[in-house]
SEVEX-576556 format. One record per residue (C-alpha): residue number from 1; residue in three letters; chain; x, y, z. Coordinates in nm, 4 decimals. Each point is the difference from the previous one (the first is absolute). Layout:
BEGIN
+-----+------+-------+----------+----------+----------+
:  nr : rest : kette :       px :       py :       pz :
+-----+------+-------+----------+----------+----------+
: NUM :  ALA :     A :        X :        Y :        Z :
...
+-----+------+-------+----------+----------+----------+
% end
This chain:
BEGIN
+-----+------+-------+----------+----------+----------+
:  nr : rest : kette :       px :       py :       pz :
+-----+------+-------+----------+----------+----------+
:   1 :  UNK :     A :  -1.8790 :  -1.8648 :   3.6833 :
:   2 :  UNK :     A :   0.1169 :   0.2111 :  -0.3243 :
:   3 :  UNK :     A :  -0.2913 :   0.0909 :  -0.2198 :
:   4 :  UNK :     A :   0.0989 :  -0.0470 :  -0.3989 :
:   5 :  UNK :     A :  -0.1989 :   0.1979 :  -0.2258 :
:   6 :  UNK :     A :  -0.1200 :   0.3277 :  -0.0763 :
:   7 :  UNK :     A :  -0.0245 :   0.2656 :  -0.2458 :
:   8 :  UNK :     A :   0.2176 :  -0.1210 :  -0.3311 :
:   9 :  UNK :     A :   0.2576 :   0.1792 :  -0.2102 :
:  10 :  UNK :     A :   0.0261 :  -0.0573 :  -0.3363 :
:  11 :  UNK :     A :   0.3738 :  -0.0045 :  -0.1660 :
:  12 :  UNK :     A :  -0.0974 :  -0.1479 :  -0.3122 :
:  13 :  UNK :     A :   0.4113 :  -0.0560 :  -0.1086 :
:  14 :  UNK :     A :   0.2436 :  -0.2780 :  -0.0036 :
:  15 :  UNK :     A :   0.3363 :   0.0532 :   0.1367 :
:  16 :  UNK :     A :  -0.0970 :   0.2348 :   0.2790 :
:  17 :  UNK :     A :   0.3672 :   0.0550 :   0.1988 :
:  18 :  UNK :     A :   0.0930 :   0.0873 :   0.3468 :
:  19 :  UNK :     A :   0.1302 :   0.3128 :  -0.1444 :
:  20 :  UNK :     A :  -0.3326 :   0.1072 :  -0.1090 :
:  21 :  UNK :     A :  -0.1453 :  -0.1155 :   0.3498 :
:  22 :  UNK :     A :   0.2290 :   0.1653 :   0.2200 :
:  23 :  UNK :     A :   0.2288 :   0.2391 :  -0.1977 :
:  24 :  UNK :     A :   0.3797 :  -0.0960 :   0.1260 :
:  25 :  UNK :     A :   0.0340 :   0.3607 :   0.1275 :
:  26 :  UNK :     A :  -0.1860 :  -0.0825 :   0.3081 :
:  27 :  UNK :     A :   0.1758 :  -0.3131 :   0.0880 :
:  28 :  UNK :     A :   0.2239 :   0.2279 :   0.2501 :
:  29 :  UNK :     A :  -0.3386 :   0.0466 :   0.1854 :
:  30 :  UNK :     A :   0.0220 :  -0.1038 :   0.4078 :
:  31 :  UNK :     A :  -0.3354 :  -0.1577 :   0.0070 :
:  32 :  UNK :     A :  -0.2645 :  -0.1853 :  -0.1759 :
:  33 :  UNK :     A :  -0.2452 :   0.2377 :   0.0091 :
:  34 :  UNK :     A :   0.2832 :   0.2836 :  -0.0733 :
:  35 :  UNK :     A :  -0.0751 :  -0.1847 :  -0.3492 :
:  36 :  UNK :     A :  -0.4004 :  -0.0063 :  -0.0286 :
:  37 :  UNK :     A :  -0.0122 :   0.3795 :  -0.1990 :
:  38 :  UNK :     A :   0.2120 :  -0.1606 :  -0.2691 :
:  39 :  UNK :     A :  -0.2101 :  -0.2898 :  -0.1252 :
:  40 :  UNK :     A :   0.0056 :  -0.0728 :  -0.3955 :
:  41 :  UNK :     A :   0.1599 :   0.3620 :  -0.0351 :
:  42 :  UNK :     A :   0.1379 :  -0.0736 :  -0.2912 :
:  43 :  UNK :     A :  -0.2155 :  -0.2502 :  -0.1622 :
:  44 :  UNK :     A :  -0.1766 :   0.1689 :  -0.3243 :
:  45 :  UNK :     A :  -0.3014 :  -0.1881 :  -0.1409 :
:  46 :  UNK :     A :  -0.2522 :   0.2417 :  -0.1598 :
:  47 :  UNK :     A :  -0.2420 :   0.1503 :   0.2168 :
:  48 :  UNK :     A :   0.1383 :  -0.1220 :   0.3333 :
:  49 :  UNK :     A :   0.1290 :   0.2208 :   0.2671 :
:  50 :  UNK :     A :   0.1405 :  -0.1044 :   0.2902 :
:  51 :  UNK :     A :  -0.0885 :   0.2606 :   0.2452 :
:  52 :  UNK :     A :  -0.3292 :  -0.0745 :  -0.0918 :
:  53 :  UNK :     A :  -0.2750 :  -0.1005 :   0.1874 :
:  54 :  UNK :     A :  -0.0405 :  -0.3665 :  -0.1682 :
:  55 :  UNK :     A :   0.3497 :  -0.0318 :   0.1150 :
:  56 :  UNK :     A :  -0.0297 :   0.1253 :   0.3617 :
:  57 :  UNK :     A :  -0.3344 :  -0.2495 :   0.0472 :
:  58 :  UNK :     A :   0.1032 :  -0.2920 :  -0.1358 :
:  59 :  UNK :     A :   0.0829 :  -0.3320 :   0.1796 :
:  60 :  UNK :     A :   0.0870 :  -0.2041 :  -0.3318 :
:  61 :  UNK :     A :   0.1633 :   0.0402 :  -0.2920 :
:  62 :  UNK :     A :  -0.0593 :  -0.1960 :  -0.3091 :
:  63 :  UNK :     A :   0.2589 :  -0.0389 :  -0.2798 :
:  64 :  UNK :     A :   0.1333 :  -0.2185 :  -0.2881 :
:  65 :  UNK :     A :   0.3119 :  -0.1847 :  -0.0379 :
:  66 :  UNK :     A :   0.3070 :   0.0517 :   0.1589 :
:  67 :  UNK :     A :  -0.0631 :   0.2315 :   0.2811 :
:  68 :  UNK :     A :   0.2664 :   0.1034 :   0.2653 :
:  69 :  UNK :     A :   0.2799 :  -0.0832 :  -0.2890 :
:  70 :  UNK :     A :   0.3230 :   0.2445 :   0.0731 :
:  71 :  UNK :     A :   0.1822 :  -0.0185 :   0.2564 :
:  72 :  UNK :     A :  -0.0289 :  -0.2140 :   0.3299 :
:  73 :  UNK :     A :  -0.0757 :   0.3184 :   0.2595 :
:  74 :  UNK :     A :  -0.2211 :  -0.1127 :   0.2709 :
:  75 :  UNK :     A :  -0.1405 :   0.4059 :  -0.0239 :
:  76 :  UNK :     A :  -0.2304 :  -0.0795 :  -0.3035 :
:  77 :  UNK :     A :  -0.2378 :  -0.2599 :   0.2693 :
:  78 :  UNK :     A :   0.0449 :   0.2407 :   0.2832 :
:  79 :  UNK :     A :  -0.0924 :   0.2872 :  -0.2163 :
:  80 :  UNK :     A :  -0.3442 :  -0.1868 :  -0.0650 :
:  81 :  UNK :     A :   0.0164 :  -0.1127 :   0.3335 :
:  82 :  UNK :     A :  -0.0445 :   0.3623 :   0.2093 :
:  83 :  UNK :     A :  -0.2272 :   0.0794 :  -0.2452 :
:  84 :  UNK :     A :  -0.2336 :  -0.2617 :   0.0964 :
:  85 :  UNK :     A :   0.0039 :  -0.2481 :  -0.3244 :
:  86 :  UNK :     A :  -0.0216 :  -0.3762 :   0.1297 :
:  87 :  UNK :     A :  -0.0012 :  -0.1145 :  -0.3326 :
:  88 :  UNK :     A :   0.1681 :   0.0094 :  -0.3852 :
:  89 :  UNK :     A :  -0.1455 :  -0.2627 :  -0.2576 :
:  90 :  UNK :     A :   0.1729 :  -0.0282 :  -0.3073 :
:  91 :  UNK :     A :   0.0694 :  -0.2508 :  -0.2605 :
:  92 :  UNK :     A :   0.3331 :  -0.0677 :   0.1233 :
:  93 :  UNK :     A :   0.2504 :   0.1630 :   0.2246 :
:  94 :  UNK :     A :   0.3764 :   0.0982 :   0.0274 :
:  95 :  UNK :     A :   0.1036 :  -0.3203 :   0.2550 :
:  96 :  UNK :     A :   0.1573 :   0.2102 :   0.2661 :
:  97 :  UNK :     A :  -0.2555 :   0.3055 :  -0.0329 :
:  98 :  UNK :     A :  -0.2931 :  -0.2740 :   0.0568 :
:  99 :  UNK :     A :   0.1906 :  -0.2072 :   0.2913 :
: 100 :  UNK :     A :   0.0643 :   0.3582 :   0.1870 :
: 101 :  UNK :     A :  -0.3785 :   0.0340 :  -0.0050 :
: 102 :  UNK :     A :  -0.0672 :  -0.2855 :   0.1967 :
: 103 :  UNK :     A :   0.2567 :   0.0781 :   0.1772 :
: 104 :  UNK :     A :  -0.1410 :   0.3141 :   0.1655 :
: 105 :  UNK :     A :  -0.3461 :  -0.2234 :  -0.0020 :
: 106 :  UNK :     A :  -0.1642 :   0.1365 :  -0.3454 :
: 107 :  UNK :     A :  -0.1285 :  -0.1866 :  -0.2571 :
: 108 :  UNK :     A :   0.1643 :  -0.0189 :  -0.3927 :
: 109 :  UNK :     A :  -0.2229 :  -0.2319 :  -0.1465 :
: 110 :  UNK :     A :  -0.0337 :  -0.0901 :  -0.3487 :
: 111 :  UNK :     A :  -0.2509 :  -0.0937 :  -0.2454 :
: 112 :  UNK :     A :  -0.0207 :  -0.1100 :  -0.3375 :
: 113 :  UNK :     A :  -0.0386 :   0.3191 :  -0.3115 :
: 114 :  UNK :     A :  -0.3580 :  -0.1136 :  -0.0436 :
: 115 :  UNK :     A :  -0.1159 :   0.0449 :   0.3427 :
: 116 :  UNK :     A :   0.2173 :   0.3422 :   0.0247 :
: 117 :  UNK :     A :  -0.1699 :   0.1144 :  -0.3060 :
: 118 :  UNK :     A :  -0.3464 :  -0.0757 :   0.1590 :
: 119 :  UNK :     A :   0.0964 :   0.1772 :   0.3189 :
: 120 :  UNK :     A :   0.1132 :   0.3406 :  -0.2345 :
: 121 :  UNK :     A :  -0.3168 :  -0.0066 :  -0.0959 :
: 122 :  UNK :     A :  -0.0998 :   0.1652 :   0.2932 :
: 123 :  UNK :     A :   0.2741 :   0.2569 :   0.0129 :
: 124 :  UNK :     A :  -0.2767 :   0.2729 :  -0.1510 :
: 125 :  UNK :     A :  -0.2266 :  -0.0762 :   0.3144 :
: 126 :  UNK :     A :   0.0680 :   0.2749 :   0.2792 :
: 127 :  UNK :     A :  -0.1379 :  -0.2800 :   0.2687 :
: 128 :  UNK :     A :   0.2897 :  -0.2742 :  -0.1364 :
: 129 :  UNK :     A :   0.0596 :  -0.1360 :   0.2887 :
: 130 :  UNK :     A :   0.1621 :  -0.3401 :   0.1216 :
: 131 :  UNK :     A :  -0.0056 :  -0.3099 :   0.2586 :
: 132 :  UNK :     A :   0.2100 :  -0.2146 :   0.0757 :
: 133 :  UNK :     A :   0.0307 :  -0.3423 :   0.1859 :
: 134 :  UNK :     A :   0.3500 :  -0.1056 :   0.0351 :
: 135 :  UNK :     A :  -0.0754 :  -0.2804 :   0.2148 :
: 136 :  UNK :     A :  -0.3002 :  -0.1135 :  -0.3023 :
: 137 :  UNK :     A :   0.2341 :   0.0825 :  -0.2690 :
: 138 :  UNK :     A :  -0.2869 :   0.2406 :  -0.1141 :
: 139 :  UNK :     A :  -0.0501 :   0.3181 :  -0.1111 :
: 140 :  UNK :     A :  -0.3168 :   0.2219 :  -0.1167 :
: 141 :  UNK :     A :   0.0209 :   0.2543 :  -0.2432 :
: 142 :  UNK :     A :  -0.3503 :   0.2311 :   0.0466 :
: 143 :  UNK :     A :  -0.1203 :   0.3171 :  -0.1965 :
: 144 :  UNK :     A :  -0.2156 :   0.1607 :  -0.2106 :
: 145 :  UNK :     A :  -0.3117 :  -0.2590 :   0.2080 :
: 146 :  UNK :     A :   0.2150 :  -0.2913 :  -0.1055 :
: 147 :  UNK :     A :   0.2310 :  -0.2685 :   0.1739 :
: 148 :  UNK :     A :   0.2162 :  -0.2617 :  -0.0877 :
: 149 :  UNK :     A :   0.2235 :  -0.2496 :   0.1830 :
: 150 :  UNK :     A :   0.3144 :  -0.1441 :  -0.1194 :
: 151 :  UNK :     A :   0.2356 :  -0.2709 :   0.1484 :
: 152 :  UNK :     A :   0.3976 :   0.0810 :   0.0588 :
: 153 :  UNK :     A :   0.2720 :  -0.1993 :   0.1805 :
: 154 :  UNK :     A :   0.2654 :   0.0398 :   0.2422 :
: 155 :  UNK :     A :   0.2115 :  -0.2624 :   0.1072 :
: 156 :  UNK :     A :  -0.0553 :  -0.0834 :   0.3720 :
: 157 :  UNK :     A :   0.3195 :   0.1893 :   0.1357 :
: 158 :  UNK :     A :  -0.0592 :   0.2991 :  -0.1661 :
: 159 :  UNK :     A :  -0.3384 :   0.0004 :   0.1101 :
: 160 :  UNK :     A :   0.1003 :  -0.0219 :   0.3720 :
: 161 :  UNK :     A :   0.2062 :   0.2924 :  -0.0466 :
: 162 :  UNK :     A :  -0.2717 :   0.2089 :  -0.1423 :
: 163 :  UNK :     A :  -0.2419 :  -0.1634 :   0.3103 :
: 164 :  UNK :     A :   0.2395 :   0.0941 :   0.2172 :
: 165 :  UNK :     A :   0.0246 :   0.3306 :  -0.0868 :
: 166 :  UNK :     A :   0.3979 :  -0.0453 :  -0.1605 :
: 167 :  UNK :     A :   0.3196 :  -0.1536 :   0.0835 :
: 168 :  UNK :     A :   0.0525 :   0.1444 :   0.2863 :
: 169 :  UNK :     A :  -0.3448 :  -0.0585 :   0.1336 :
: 170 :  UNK :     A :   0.0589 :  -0.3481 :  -0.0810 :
: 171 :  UNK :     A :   0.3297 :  -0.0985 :   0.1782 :
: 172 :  UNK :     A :  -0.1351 :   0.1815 :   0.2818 :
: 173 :  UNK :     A :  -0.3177 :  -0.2702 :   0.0213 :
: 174 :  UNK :     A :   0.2025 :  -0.2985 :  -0.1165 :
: 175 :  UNK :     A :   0.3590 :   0.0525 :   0.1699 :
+-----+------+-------+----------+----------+----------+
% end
């Protein structure tokens, strides 16, 4: 079974779009991990770089309201996808960008501004790291020698794609 959870990347930005995840330049790309050089190429926040090595490590990204907005590529999931992110949590999410995440069996999930803002408190802390139960509906934020646990929700479907390990995954076990 998929592990969720890992090293966390701080966007701390609203709006975040698929062009800034996966610039449309590479969309002519063959394969999946053709993509996984380009993620967040063109996303500018200060102090972030993308080829760096918080970037390359981490296994969830945290982010405000929003997320995935642009257009409806599927590259902007796959993009996180060969680079090893299971997760995005985010206040809210562009409704396509967060239903292709399940669909390739990550998780979008969302939480309320106040429990964001309590999880950016730890974007300082080199050990920020994250777990998640999807099955619980739980995830831990830990760093700096602290830990805290907050509640999410996905509805049961969704869930059984991200379980499943995507769509396809899915109708394979169910059809």
């Amino acid at each position: 079974m998929k592990t969720f959870g890992g090293p966390v990347l701080f966007l701390d930005r609203s709006d975040i779009n698929t062009d800034e995840i996966i610039p449309a330049k590479y969309l002519t790309e063959i394969t999946k991990e053709d993509l996984k050089p380009y993620i967040l190429e063109d996303l500018k926040l200060p102090g972030f770089d993308p080829k760096g090595e918080k970037t390359r490590n981490a296994r969830v990204v945290v982010s405000r309201a929003n997320f995935g907005c642009g257009s409806s590529r599927e590259h902007a999931p796959w993009v996180f996808e060969v680079n090893g992110i299971t997760a995005v949590i985010a206040e809210s999410f562009a409704r396509i960008f967060r239903q292709n995440m399940f669909n390739c069996g990550m998780a979008a999930i969302e939480l309320p501004v106040a429990d964001l803002d309590e999880i950016f408190a730890h974007s300082g802390e080199a050990d920020a790291a994250m777990s998640i139960d999807i099955e619980a509906g739980v995830l831990t934020m830990s760093g700096g020698g602290k830990q805290k646990t907050f509640n999410f929700e996905i509805s049961p479907f969704d869930k059984a794609l991200v379980l499943a390990g995507g769509w396809v995954d899915y109708a394979d076990q169910k059809y």
